[in-house]
C-alpha positions as CSV (number, residue, x, y, z in Angstrom):
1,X,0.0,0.0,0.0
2,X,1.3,3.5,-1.0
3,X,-0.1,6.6,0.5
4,X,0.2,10.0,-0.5
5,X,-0.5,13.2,1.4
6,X,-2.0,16.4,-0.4
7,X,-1.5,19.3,1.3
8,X,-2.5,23.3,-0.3
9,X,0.6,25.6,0.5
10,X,0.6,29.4,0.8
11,X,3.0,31.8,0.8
12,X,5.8,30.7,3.7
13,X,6.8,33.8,4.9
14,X,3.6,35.7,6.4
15,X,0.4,34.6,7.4
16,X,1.2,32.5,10.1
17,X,2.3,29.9,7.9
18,X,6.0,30.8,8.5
19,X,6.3,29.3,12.3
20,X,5.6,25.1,11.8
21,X,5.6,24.3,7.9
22,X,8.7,22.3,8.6
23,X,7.8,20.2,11.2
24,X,4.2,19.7,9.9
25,X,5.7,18.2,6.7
26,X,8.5,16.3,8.8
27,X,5.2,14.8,10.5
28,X,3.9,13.9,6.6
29,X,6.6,12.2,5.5
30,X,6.0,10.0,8.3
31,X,3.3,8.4,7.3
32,X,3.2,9.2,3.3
33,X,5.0,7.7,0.5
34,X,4.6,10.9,-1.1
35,X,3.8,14.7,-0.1
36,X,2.5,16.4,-2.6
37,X,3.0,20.4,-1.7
38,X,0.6,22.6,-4.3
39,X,1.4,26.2,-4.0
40,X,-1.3,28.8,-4.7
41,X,1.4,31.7,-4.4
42,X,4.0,32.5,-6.6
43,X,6.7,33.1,-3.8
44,X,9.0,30.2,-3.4
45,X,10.2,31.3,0.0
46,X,10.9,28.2,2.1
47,X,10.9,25.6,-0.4
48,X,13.9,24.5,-0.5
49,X,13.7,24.1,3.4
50,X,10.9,21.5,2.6
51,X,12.6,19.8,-0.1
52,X,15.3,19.2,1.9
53,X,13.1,16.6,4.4
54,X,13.0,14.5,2.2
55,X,12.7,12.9,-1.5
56,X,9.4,12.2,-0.6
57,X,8.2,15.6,-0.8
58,X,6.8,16.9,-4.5
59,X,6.5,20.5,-4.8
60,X,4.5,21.7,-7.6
61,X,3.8,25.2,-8.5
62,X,3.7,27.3,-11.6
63,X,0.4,29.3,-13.6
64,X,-1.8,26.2,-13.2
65,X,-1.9,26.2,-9.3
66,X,-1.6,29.7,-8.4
67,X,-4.6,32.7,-7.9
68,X,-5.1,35.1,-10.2
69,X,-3.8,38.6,-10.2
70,X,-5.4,41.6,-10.0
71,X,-4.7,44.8,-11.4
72,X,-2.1,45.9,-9.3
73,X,-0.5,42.5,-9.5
74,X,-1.8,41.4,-6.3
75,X,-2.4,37.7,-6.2
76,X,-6.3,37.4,-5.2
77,X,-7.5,34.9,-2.8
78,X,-10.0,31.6,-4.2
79,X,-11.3,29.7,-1.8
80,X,-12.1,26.8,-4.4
81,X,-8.4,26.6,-5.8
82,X,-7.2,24.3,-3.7
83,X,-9.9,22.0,-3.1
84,X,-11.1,21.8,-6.8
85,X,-8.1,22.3,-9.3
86,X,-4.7,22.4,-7.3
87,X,-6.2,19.2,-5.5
88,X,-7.2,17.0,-8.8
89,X,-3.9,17.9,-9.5
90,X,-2.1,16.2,-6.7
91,X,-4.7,13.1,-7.6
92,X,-3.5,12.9,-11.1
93,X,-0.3,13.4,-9.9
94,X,-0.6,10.5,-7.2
95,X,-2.5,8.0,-9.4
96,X,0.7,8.5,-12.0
97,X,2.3,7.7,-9.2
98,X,1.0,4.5,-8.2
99,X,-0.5,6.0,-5.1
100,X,-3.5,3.9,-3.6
101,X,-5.1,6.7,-1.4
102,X,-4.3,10.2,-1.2
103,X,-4.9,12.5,2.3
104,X,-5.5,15.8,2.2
105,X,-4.1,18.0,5.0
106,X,-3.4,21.6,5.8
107,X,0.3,23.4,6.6
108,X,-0.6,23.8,10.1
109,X,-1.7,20.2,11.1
110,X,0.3,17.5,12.2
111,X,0.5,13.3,12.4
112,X,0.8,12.7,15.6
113,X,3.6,9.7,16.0
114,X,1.2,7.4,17.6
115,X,-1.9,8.3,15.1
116,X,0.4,6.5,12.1
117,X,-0.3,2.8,12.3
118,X,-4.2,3.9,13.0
119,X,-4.1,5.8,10.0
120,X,-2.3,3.0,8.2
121,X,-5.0,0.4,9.3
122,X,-7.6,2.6,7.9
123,X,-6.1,3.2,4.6
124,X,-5.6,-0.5,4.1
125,X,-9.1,-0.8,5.1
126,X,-10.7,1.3,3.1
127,X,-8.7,-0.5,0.1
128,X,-9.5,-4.0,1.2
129,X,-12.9,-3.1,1.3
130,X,-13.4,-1.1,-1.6
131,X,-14.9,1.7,-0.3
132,X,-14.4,5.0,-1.8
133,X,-13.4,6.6,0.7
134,X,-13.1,7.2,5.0
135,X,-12.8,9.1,7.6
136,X,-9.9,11.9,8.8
137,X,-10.0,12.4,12.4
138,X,-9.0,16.0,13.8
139,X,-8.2,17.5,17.2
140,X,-7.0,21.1,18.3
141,X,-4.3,22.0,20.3
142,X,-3.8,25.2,22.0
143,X,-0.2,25.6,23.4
144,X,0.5,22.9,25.4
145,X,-2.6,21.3,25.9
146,X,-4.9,19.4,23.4
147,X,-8.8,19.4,23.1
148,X,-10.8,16.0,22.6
149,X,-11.2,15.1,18.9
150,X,-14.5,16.3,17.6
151,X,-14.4,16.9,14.0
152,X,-14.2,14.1,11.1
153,X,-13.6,14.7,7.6
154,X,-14.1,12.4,4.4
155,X,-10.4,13.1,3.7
156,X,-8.8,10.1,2.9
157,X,-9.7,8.8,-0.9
158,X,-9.3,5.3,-2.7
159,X,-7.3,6.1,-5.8
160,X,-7.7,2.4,-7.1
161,X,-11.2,3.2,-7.5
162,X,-11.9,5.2,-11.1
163,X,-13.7,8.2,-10.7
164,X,-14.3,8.2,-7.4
165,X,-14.8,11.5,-4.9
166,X,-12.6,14.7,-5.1
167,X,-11.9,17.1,-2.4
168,X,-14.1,19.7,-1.5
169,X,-14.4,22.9,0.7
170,X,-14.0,20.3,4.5
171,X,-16.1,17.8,2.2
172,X,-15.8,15.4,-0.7
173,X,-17.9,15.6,-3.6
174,X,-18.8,12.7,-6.8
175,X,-17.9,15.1,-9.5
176,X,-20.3,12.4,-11.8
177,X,-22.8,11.8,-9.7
178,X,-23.2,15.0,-7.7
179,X,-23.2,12.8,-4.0
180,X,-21.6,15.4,-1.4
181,X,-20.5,14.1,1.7
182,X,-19.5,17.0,4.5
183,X,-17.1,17.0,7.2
184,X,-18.8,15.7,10.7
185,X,-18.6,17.3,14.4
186,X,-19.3,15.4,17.3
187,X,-17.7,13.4,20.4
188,X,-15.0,11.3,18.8
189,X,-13.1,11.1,22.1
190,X,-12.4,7.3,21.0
191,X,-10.7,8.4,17.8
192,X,-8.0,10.2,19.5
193,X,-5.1,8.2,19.2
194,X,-5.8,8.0,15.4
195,X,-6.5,11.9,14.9
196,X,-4.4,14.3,13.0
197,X,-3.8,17.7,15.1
198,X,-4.5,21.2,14.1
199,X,-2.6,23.7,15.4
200,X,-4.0,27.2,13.3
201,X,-4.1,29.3,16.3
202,X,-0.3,29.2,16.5
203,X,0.2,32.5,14.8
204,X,0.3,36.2,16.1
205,X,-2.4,38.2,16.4
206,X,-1.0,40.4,13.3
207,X,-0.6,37.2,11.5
208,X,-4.6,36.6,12.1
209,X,-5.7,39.8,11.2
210,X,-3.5,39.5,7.9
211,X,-4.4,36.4,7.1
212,X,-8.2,37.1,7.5
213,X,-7.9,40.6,5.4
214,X,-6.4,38.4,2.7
215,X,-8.8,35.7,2.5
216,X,-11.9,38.1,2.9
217,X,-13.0,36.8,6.1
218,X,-13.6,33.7,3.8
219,X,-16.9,36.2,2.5
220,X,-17.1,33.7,-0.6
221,X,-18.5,31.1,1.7
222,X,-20.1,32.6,4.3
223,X,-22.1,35.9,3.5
224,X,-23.1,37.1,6.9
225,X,-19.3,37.6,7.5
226,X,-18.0,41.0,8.6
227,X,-15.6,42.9,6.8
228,X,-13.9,45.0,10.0
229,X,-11.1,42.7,10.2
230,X,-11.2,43.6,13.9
231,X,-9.0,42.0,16.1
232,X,-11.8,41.6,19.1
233,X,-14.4,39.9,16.7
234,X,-11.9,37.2,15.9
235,X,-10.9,36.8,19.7
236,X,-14.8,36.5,20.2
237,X,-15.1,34.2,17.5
238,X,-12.2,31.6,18.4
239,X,-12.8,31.4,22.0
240,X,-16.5,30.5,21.6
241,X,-15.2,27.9,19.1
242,X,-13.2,26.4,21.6
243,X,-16.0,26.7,24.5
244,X,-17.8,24.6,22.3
245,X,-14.8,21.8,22.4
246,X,-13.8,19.6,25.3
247,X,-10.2,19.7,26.9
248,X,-8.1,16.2,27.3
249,X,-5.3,15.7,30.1
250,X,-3.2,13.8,27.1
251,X,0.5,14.7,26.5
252,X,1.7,16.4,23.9
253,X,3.9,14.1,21.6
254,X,7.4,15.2,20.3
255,X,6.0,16.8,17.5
256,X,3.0,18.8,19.7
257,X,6.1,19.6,21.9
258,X,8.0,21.3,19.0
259,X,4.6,22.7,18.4
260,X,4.8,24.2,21.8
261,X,8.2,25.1,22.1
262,X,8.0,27.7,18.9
263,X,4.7,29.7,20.9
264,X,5.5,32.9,22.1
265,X,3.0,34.0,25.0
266,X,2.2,36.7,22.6
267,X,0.4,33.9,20.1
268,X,-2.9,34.0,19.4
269,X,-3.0,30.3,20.9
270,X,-2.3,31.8,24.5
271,X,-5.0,34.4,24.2
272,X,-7.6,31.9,23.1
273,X,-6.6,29.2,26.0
274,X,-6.3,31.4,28.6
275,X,-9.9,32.6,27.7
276,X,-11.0,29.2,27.7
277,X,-9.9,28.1,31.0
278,X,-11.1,31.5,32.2
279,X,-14.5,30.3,31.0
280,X,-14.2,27.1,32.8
281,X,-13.8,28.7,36.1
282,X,-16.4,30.6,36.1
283,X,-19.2,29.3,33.8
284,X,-21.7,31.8,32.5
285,X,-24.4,31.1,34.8
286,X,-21.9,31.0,37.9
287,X,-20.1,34.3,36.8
288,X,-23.9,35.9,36.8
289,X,-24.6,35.2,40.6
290,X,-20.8,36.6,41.5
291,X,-21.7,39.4,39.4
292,X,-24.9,40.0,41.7
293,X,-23.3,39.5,44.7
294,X,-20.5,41.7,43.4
295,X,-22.6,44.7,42.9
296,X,-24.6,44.5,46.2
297,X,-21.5,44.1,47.9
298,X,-20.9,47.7,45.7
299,X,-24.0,49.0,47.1
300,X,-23.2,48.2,50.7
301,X,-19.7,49.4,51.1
302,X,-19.1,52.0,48.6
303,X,-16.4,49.8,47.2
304,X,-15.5,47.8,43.9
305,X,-14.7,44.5,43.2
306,X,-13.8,42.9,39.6
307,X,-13.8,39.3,38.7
């Protein structure tokens, strides 16, 4: 069984993506027989730090895979390039290859060392079985700690089936038949010595803001999205994300630690956890009743007290 990772790569040096991009792949080549790398960007910053991992990793990048310019020259962001065109490239690309299945992951996830032989059993059974495709499992870290996995994606595809689903915007989609399957969310707490790791909050909070301006505040996709680019709507917006998730008490592997080890307290990632275990401590309905007792407390003495 041959495996092959596809992962969409943007521009190295800003967005965030500059911190981890070497140890993500490290974590790729791993588990994949090959790495395809499609760029969307035409800067070739950091390449040659990825090519040197290993032979396993492909680059590809030239007019086919990247955006479009506008007329200042500015590449413009398409939120469909890389899961429609840049990723049946890295199919064709595997199948030529010999490839069985193909994985599509982003620059700032990771294979946990111990997720490898899980993900190796599933591949193998998703080919023994003929099935068209299974499931990616995903979890969340936040500086050193990591969250319960709760998200599932159709992201690993049989290539010895013809025609079979391409990758989609966190779905898969029959491109004949028009059958869309979309990613899943829910308690997969039994799935997480198998899940891959996503570390996106690892970034500053200029890299955030940046990367958000550039993208549009993905406006494409979702419509009711703002366009302030404020700094305090995407705090807002990532810490009830992770209220929504559950936190583990597992260790970090050697690769998480790395993970770790390159966050500055000034990360994004800090900002976000320390909200969340602030929202642990004192749960909304809790934090009300202090309030109360707070203010009549105020009342009483004249004074003032802060949670």
């Amino acid at each position: 069984m041959k495996i092959a990772i596809y992962c969409p790569l943007g521009p190295l040096d800003r967005f965030g993506y500059q911190y981890n991009n070497k140890i993500t792949v490290e974590s790729y080549c791993s588990l994949a027989d090959r790495v395809y790398l499609v760029s969307t960007s035409r800067s070739s910053y950091g390449f040659d730090n990825l090519r040197g991992i290993s032979d396993k990793v492909v680059l590809i990048s030239d007019e086919q895979t990247w955006f479009k310019l506008d007329e200042q020259g500015q590449e413009v962001f398409d939120p469909w390039k890389p899961c429609r065109p840049n990723a049946n490239i890295a199919i064709s690309r595997a199948r030529s290859d010999g490839m069985d299945c193909i994985i599509n992951l982003h620059i700032n996830q990771y294979i946990p060392a111990h997720a490898v032989k899980t993900i190796k059993q599933d591949c193998q059974h998703m080919l023994d079985t003929k099935s068209p495709y299974t499931w990616l499992y995903r979890r969340y870290q936040l500086v050193d700690r990591l969250f319960h996995t709760d998200v599932r994606l159709p992201w690993i595809l049989n290539l010895q089936i013809p025609n079979s689903f391409e990758f989609d915007i966190d779905s898969i989609k029959n491109e004949q038949t028009g059958e869309y399957i979309p990613m899943e969310s829910g308690n997969f707490h039994f799935w997480n010595g198998s899940a891959i790791v996503d570390s996106g909050m690892e970034l500053q909070i200029e890299d955030l803001v940046h990367v958000r301006k550039y993208t549009r505040n993905y406006m494409d996709l979702r419509p009711d999205a703002t366009d302030t680019y404020d700094w305090d709507e995407y705090r807002f917006f990532y810490t009830e994300k992770f209220k929504a998730k559950s936190i583990s008490n597992d260790s970090l592997d050697a690769i998480g630690i790395k993970i770790f080890r390159n966050s500055p307290d000034e990360f994004v990632s800090h900002v976000v956890l320390q909200e969340y275990l602030k929202a642990k401590r004192f749960p909304g309905k809790l934090k009300k009743v202090l309030e109360k007792i707070f203010r009549a407390d105020d009342r009483k003495i004249g004074g003032s007290k802060t949670l």
